[in-house]
N, CA, C and O atoms as a Tripos MOL2 file, in Angstrom:
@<TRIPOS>MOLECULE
protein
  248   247    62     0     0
PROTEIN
NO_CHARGES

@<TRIPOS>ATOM
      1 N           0.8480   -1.1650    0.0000 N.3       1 UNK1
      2 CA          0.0000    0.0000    0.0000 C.3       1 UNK1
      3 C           0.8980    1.2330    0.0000 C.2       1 UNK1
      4 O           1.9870    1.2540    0.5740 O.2       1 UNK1
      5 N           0.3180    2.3850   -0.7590 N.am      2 UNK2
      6 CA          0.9990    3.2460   -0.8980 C.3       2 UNK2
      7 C           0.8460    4.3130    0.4760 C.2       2 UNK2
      8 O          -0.2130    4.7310    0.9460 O.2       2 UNK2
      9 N           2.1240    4.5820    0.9130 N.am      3 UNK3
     10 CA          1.8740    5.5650    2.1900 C.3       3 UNK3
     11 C           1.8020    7.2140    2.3300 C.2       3 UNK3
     12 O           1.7040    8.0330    3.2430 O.2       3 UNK3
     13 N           1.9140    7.2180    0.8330 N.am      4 UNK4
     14 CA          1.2970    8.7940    0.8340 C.3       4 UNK4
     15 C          -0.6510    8.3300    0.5630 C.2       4 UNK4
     16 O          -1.2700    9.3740    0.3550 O.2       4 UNK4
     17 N          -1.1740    7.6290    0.5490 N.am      5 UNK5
     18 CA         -2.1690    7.6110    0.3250 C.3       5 UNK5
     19 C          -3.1480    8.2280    1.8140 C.2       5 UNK5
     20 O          -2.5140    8.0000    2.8450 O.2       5 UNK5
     21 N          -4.1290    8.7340    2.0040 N.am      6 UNK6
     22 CA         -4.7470    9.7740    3.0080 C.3       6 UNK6
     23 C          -5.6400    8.1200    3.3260 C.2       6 UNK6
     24 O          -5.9630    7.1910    2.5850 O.2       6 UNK6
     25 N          -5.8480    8.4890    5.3450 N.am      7 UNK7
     26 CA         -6.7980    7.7250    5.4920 C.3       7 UNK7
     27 C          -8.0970    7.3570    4.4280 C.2       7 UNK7
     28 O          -8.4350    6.4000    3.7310 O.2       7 UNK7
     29 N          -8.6030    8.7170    4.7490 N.am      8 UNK8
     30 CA        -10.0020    8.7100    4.0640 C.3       8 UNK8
     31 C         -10.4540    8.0680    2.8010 C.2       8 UNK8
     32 O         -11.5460    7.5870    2.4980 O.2       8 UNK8
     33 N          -9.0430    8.2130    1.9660 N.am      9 UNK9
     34 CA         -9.1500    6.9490    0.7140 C.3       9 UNK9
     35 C          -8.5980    6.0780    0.7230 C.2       9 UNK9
     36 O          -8.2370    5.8010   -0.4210 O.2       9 UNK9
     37 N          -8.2170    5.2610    1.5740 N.am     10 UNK10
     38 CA         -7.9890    3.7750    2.6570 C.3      10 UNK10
     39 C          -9.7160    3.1460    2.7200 C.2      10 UNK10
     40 O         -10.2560    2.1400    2.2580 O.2      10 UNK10
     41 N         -10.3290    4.6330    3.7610 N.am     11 UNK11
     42 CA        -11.3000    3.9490    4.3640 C.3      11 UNK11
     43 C         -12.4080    3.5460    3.0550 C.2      11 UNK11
     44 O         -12.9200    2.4480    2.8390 O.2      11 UNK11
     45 N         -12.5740    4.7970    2.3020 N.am     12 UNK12
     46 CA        -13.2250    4.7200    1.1640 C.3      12 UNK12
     47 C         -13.0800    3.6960    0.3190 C.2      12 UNK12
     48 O         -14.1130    3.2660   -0.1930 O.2      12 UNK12
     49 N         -11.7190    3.0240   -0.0510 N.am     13 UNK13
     50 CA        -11.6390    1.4870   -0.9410 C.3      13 UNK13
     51 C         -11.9050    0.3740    0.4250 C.2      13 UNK13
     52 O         -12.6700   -0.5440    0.1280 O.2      13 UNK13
     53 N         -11.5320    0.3540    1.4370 N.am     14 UNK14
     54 CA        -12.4920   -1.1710    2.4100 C.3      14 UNK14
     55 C         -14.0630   -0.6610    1.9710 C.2      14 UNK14
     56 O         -14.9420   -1.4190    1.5610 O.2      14 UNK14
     57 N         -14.1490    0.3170    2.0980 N.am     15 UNK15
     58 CA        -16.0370    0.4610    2.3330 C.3      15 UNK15
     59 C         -16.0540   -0.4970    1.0800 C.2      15 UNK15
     60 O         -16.2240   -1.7130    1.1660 O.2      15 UNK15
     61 N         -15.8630    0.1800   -0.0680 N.am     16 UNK16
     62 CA        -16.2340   -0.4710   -1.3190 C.3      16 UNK16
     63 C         -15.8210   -2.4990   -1.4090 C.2      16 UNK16
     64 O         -16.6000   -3.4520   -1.3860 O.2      16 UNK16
     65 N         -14.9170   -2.4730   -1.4680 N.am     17 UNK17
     66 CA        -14.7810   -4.0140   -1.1050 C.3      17 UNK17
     67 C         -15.0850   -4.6040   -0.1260 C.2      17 UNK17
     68 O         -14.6030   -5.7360   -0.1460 O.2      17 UNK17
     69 N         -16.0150   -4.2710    1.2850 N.am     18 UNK18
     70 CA        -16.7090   -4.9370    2.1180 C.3      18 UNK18
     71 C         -17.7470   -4.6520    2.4520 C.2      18 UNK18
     72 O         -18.3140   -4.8510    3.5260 O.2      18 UNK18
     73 N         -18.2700   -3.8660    1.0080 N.am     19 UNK19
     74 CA        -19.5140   -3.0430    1.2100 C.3      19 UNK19
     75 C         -20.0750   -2.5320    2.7740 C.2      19 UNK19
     76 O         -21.0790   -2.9430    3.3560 O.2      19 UNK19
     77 N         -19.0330   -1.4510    3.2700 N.am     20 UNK20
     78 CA        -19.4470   -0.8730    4.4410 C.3      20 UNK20
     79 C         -19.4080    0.7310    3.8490 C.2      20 UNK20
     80 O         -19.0350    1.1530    2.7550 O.2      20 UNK20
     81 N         -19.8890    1.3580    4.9030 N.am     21 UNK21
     82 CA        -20.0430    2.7280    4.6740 C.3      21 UNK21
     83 C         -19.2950    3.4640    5.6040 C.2      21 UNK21
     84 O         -19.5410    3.5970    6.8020 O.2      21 UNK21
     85 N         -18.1860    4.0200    4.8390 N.am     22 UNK22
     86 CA        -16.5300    4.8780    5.1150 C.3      22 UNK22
     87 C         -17.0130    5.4020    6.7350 C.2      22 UNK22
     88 O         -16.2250    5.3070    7.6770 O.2      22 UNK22
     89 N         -18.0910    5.8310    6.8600 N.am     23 UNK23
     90 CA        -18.4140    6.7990    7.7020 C.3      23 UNK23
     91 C         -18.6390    6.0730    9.2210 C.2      23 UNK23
     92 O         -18.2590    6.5190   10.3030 O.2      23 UNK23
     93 N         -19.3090    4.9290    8.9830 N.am     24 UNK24
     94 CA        -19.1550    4.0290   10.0900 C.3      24 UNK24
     95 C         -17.9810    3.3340   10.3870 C.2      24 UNK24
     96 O         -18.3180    2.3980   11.1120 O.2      24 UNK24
     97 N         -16.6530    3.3100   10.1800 N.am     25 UNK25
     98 CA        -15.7430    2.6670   11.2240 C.3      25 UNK25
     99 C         -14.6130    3.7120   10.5550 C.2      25 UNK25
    100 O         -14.5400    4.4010    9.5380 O.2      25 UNK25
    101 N         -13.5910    3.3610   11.9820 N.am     26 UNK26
    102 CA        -12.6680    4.4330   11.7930 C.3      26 UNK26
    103 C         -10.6480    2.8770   11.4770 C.2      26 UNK26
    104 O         -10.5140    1.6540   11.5110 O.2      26 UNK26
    105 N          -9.8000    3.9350   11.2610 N.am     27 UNK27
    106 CA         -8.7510    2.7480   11.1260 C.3      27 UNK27
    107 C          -7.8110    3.3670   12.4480 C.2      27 UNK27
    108 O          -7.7520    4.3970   13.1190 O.2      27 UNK27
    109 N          -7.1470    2.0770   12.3600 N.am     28 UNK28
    110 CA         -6.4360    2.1500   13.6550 C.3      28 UNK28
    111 C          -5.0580    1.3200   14.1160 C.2      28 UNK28
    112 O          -5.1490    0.1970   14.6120 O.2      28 UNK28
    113 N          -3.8870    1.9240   13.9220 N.am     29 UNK29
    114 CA         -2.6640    1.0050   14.0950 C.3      29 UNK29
    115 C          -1.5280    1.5070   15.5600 C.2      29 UNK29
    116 O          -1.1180    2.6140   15.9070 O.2      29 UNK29
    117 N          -1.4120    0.7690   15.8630 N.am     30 UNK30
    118 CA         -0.5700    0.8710   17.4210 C.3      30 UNK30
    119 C          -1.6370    1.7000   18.5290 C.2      30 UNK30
    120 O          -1.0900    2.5140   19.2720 O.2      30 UNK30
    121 N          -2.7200    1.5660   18.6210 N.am     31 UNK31
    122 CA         -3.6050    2.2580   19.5570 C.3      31 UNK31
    123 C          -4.2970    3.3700   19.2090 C.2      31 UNK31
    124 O          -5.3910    3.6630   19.6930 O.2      31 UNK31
    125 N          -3.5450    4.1890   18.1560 N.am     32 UNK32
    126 CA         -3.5660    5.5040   17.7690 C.3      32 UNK32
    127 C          -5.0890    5.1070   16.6300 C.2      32 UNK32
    128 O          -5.1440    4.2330   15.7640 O.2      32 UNK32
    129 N          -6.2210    6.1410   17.0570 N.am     33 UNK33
    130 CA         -7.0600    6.2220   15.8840 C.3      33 UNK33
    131 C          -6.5070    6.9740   14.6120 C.2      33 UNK33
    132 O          -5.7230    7.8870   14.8730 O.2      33 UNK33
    133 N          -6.8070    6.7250   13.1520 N.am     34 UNK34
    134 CA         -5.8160    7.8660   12.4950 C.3      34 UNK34
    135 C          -7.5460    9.1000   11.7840 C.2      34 UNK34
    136 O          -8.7510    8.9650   11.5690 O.2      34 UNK34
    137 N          -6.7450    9.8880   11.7300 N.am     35 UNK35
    138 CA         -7.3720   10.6140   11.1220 C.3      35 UNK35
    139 C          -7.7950   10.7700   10.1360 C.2      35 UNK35
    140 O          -6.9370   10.7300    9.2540 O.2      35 UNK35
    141 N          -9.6000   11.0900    9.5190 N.am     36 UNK36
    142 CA         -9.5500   11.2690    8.3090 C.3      36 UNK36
    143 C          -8.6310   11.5570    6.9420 C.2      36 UNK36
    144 O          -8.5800   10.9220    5.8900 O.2      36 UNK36
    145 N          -7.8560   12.8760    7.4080 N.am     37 UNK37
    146 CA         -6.7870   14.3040    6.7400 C.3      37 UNK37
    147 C          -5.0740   13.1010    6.6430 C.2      37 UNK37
    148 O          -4.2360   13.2290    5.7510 O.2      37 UNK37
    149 N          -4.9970   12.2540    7.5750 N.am     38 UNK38
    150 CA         -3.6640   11.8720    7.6980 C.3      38 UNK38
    151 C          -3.3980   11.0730    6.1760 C.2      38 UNK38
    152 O          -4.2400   10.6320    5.3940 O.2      38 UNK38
    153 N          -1.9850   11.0670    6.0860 N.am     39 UNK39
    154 CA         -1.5570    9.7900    5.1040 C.3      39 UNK39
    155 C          -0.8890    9.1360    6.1590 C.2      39 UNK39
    156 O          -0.3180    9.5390    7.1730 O.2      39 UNK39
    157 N          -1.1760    7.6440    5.5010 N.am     40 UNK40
    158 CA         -0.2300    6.3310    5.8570 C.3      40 UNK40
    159 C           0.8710    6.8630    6.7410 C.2      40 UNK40
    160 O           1.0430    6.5180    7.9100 O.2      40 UNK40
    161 N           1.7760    7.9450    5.9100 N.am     41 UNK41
    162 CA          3.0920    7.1200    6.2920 C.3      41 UNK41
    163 C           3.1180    8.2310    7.7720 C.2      41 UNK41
    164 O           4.0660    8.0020    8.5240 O.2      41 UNK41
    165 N           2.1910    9.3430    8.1970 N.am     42 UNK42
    166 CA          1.8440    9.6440    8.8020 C.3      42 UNK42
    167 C           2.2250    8.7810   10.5400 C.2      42 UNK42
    168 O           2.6500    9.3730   11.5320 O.2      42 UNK42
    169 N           1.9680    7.5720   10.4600 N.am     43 UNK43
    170 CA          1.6420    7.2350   11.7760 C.3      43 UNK43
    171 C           3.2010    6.3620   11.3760 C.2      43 UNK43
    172 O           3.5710    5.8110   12.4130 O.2      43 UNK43
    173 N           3.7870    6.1970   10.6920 N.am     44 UNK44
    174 CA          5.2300    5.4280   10.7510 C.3      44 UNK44
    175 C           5.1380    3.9360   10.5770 C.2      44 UNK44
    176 O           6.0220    3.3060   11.1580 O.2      44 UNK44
    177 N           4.2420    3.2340    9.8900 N.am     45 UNK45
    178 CA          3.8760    1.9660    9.3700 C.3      45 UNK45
    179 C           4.7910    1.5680    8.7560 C.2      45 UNK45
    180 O           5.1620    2.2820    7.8240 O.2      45 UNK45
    181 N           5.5670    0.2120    9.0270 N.am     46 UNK46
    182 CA          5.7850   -0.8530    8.4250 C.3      46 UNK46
    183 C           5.3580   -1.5280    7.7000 C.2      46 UNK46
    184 O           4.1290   -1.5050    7.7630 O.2      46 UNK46
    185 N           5.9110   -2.4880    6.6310 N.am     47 UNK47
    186 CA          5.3290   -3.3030    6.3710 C.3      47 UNK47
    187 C           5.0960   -4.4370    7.2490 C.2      47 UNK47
    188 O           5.9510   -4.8430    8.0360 O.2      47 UNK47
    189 N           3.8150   -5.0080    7.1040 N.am     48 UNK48
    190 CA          3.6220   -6.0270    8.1300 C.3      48 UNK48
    191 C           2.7660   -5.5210    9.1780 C.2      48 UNK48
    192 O           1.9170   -6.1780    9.7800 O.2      48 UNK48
    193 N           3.0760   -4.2050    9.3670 N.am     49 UNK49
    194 CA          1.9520   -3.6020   10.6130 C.3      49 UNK49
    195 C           0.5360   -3.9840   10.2730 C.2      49 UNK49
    196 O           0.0900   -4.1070    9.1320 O.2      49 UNK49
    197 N          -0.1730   -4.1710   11.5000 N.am     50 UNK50
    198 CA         -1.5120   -3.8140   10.8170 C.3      50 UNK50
    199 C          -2.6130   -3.1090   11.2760 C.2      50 UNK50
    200 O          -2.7280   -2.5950   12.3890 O.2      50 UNK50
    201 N          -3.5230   -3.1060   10.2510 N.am     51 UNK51
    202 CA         -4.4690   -1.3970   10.9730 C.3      51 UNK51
    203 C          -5.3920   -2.4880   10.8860 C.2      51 UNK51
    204 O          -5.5240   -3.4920   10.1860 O.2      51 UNK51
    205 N          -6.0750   -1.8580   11.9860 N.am     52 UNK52
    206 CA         -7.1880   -2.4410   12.4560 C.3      52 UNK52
    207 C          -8.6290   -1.5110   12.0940 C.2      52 UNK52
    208 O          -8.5570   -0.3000   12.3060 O.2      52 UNK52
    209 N          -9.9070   -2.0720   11.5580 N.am     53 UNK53
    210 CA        -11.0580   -1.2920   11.1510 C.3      53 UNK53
    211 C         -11.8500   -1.2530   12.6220 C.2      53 UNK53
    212 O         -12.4160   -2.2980   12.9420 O.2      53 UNK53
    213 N         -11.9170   -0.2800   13.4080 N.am     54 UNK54
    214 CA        -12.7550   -0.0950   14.3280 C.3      54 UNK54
    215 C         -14.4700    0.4960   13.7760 C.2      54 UNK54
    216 O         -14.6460    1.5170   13.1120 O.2      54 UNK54
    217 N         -15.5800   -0.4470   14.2570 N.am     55 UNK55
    218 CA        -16.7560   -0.0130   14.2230 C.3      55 UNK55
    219 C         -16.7210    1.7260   14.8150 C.2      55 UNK55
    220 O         -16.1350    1.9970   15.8630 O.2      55 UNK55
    221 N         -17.3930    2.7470   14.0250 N.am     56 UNK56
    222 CA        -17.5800    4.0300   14.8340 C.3      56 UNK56
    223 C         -18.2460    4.1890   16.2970 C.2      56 UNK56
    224 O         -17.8840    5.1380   16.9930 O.2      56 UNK56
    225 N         -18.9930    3.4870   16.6670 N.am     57 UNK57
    226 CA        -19.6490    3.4970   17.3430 C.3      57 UNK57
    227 C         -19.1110    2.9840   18.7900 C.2      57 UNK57
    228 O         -19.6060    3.0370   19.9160 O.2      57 UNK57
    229 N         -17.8100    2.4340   18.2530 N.am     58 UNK58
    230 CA        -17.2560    1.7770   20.0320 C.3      58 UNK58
    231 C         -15.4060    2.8450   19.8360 C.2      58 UNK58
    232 O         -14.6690    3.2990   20.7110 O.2      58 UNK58
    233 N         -15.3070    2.8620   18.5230 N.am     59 UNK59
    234 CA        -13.8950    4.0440   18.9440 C.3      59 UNK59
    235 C         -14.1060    4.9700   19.9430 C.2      59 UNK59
    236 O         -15.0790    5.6950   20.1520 O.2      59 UNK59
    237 N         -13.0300    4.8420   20.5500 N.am     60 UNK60
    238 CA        -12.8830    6.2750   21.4520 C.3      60 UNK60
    239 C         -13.5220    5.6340   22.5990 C.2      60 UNK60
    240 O         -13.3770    6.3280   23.6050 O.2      60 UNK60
    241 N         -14.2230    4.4830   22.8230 N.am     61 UNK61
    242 CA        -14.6410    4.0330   24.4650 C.3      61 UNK61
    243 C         -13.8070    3.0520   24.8750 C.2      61 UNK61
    244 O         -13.1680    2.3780   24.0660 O.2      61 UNK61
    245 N         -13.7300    2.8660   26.2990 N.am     62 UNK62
    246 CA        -12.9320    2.2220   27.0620 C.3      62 UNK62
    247 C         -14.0540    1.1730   27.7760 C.2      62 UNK62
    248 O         -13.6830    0.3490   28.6120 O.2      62 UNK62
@<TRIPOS>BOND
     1     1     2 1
     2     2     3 1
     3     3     4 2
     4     3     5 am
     5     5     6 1
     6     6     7 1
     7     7     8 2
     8     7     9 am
     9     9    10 1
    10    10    11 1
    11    11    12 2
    12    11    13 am
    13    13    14 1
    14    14    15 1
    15    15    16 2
    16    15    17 am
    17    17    18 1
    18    18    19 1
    19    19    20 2
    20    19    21 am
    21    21    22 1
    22    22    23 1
    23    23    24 2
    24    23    25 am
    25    25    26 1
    26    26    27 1
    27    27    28 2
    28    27    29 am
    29    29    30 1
    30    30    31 1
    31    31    32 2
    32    31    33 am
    33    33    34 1
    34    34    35 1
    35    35    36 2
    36    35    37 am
    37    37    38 1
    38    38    39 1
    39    39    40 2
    40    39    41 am
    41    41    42 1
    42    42    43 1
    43    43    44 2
    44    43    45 am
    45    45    46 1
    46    46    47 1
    47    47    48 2
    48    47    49 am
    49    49    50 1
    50    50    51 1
    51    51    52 2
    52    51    53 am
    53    53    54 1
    54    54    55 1
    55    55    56 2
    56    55    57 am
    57    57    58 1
    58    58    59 1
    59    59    60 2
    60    59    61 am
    61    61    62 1
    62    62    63 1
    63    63    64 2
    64    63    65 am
    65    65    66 1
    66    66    67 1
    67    67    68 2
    68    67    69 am
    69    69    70 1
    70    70    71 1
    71    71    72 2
    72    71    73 am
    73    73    74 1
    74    74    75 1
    75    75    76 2
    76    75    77 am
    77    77    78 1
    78    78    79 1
    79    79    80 2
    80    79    81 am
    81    81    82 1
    82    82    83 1
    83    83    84 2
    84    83    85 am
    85    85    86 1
    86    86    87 1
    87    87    88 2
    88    87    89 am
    89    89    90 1
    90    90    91 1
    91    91    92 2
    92    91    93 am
    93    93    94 1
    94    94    95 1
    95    95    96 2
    96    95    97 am
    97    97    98 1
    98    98    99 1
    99    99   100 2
   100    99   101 am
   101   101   102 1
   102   102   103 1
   103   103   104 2
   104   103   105 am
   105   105   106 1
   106   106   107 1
   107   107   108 2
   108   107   109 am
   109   109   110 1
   110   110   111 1
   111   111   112 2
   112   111   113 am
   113   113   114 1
   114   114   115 1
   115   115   116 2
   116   115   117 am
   117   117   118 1
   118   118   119 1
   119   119   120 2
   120   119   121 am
   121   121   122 1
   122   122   123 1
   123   123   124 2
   124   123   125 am
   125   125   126 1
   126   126   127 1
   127   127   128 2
   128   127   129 am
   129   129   130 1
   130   130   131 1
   131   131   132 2
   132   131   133 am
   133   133   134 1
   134   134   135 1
   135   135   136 2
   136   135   137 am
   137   137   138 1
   138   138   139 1
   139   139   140 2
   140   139   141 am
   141   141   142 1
   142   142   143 1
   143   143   144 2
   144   143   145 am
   145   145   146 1
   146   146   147 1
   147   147   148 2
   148   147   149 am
   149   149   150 1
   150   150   151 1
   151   151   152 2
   152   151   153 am
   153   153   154 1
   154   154   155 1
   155   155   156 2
   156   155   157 am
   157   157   158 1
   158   158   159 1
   159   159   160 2
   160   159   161 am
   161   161   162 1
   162   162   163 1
   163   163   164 2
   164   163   165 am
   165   165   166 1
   166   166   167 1
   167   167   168 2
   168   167   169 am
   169   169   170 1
   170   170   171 1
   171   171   172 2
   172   171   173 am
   173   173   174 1
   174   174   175 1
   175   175   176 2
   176   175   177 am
   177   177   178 1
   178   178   179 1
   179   179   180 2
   180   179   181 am
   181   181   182 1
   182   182   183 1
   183   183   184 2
   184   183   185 am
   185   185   186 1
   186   186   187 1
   187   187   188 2
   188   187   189 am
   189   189   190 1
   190   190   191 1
   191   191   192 2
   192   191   193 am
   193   193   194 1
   194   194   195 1
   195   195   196 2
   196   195   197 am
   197   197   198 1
   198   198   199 1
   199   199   200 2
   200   199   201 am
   201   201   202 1
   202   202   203 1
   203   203   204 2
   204   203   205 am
   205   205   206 1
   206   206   207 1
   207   207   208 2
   208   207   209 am
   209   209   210 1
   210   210   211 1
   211   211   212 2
   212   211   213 am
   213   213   214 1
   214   214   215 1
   215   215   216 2
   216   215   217 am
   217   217   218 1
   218   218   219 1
   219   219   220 2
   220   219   221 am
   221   221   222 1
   222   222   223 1
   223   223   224 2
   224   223   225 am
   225   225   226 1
   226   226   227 1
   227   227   228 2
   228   227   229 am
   229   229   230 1
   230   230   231 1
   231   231   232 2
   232   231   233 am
   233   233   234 1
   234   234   235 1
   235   235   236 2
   236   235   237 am
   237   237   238 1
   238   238   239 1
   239   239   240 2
   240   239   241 am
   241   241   242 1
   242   242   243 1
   243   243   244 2
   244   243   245 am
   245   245   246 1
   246   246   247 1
   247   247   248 2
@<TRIPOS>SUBSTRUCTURE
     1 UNK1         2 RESIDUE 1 A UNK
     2 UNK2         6 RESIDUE 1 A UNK
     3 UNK3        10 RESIDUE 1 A UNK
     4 UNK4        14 RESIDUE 1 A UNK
     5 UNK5        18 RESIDUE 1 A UNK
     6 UNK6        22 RESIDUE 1 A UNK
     7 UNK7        26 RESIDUE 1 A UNK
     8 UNK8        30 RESIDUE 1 A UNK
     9 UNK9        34 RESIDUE 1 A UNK
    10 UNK10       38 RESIDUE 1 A UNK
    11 UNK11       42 RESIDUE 1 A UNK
    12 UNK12       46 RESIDUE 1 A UNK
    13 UNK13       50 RESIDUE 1 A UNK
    14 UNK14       54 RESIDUE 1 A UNK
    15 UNK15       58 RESIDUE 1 A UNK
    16 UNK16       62 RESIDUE 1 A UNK
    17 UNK17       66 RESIDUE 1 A UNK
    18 UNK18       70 RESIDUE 1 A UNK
    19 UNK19       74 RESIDUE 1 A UNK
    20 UNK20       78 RESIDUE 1 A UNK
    21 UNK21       82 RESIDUE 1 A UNK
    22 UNK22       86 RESIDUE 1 A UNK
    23 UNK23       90 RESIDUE 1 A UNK
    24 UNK24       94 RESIDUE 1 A UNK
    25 UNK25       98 RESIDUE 1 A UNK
    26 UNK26      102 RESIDUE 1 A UNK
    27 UNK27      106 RESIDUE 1 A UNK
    28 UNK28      110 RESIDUE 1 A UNK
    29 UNK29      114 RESIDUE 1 A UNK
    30 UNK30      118 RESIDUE 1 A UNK
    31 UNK31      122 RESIDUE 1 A UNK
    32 UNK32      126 RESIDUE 1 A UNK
    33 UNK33      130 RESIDUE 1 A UNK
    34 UNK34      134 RESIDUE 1 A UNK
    35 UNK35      138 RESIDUE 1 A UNK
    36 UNK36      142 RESIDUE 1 A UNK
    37 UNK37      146 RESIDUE 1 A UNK
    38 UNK38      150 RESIDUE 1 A UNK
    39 UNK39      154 RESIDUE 1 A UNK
    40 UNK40      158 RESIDUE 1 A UNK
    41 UNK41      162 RESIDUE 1 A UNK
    42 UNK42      166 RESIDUE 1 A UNK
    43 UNK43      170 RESIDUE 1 A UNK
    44 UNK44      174 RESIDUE 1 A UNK
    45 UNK45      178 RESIDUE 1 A UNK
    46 UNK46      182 RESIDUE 1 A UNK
    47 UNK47      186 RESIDUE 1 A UNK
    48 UNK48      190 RESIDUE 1 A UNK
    49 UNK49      194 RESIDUE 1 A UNK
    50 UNK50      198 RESIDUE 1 A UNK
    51 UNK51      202 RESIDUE 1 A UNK
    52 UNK52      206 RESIDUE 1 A UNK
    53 UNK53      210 RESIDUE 1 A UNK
    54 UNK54      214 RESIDUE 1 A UNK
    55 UNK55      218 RESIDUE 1 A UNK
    56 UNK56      222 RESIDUE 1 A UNK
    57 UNK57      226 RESIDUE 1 A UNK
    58 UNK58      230 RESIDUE 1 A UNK
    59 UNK59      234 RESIDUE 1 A UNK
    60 UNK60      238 RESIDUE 1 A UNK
    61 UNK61      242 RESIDUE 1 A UNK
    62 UNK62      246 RESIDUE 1 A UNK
């Protein structure tokens, strides 16, 4: 994956290939939620790392 690529068109190609809607879950690698605005290489990803798709509705609770 390319790491100048911006969350938001990350989240936008899973929606489409798991037919979900971008707006309901957020991504998420080493704890850190990322931001719509961010790119990839933003949070310092490896290859091999992996981001995790959090449902919107439980990000951000403990």
């Amino acid at each position: 994956m390319n790491d100048a690529n911006r969350v938001s068109d990350v989240k936008r190609t899973l929606g489409n290939l798991f037919g979900l809607d971008p707006d309901e879950f957020h991504l998420s690698s080493g704890g850190v939620t990322m931001d719509e605005g961010d790119q990839l290489r933003d949070h310092n990803l490896n290859n091999g790392d992996d981001i995790l798709l959090i449902p919107a509705s439980t990000a951000g609770t403990i």
